[in-house]
N, C-alpha and C positions, 0 to 999 in steps of 0.2 A: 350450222347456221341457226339461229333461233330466229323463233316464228311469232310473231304476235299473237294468230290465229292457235297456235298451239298451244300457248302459254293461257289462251283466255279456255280453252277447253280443258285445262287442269285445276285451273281456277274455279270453273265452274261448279259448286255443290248444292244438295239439297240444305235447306235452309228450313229450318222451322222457327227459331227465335226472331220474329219481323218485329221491326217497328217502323217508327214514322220519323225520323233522323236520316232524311233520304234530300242532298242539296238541289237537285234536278226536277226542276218543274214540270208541271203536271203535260205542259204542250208539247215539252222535251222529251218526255218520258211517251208520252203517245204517238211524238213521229217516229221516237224509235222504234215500237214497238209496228208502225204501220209497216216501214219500213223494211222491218228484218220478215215481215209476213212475206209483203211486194215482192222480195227478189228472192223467195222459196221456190224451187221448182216445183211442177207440179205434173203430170202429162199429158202430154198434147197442148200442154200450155193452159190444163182445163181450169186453173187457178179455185178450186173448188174449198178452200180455205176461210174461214170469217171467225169473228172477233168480236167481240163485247169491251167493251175497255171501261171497268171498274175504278172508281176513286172514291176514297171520305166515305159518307156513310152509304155509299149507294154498295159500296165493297162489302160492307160491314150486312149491309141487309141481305146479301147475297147467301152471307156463311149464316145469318138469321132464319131464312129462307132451308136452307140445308140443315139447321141443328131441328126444325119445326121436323122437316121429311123426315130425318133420321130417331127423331124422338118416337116416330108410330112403330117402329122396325126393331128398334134395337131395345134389347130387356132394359130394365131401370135398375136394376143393379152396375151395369156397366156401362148408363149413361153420364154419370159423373165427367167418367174420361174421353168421354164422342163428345160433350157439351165443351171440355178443355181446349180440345185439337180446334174444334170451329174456332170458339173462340182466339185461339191462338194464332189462324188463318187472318183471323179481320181484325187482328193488331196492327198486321200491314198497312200502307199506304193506298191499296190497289187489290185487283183481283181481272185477269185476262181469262174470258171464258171463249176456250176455242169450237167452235162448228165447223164441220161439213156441211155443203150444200147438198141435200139430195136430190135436186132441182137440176144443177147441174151434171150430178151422175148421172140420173136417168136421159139427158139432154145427150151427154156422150156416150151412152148405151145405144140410144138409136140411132144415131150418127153413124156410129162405126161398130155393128153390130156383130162385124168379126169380134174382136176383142170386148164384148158386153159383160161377160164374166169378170174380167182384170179391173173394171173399172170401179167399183167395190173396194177393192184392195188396193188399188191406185191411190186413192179418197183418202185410206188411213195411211199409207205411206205418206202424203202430201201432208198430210196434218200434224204425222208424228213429226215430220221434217221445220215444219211451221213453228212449232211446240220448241225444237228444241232452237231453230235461229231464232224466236224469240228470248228464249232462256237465257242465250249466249250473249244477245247484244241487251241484258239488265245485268248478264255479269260483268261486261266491257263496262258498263255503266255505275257499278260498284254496287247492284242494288240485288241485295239475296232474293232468293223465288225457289218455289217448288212445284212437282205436280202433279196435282190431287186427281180422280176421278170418281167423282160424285154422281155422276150420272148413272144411273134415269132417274134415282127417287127425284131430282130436285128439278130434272128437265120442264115440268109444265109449270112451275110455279115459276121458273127464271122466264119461261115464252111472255107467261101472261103477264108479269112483273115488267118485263124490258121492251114488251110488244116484237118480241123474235119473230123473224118471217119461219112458219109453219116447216118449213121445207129444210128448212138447218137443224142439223141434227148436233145434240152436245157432246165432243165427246171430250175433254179435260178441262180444269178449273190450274190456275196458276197464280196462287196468292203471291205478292211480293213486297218490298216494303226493305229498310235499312236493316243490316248483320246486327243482329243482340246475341247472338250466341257467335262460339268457335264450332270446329270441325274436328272428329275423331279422324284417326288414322285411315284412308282407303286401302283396302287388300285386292289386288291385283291376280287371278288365276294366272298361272303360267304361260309368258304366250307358244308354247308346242301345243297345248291344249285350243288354240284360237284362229292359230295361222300355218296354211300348208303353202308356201314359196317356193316355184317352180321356174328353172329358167335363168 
């Protein structure tokens, strides 16, 4: 039996060649993307996920913002190719900057102070989860994305630029924007190497 939802997770690739050839408007593309957040689990329900939602030049000032950070950091001989990559990010039409709340970690730390350790790693479970049901409903959407982690150099410059609530922490950038490029081959490890099925 074929699956929609399977067919869109093989479909799904890293994308680097974005452009702006993308038919789905901008309020489209943003309830998607609220949307695929909304019905992420999270635990306990702590919904501790948030979002920035980048478009046009505000996206564009974003990887601007990042090539500034990265330019103090990285030697000048191999910035040529950090300046291309940005660049190449805010060719897209968009850029989704995901957070954690640490507001609401700490909220569920003291709540239920059994489980106060887990909840740390709760946070980044729930986010990588966030991260990739967003990723999947721009690939249902026919709109390539990838995703970056820029953070921390670029974290205070995006707070103070977008007026970030203090308490959200950044932790991926996800350019996206229409396919200009194809896809190489994926190599797949064997699955004996992945899965033990008992039963």
């Amino acid at each position: 039996m074929n699956s929609s939802l399977i067919e869109s997770l093989k479909q799904r690739r890293t994308q680097y060649a974005l452009g702006r050839n993308v038919s789905m408007d901008k309020d489209s593309l943003t309830q998607r993307i609220k949307d695929a957040m909304r019905h992420t689990p999270s635990s306990f329900n702590s919904q501790s996920s948030r979002a920035v939602i980048l478009f046009g030049e505000q996206s564009e000032k974003f990887w601007e913002l990042t090539k500034q950070a990265l330019a103090k950091i990285v030697p000048a001989e191999a910035f040529a190719a950090t300046a291309a990559k940005m660049d190449s990010f805010a060719a897209g039409i968009g850029t989704v900057l995901f957070y954690e709340d640490q507001a609401v970690v700490t909220g569920m730390q003291e709540k239920f102070a059994l489980y106060a350790d887990n909840f740390p790693v709760w946070s980044e479970q729930a986010g990588g989860m966030a991260q990739f049901a967003v990723w999947l409903a721009l690939t249902e959407a026919g709109v390539g994305a990838s995703l970056q982690h820029y953070n921390p150099v670029v974290d205070d410059a995006a707070l103070q630029e977008w007026n970030v609530p203090a308490s959200w922490k950044l932790r991926a950038q996800m350019p996206f924007g229409s396919h200009e490029g194809g896809f190489g081959e994926k190599a797949f490890m064997d699955d004996s190497q992945r899965f033990i099925v008992k039963g």
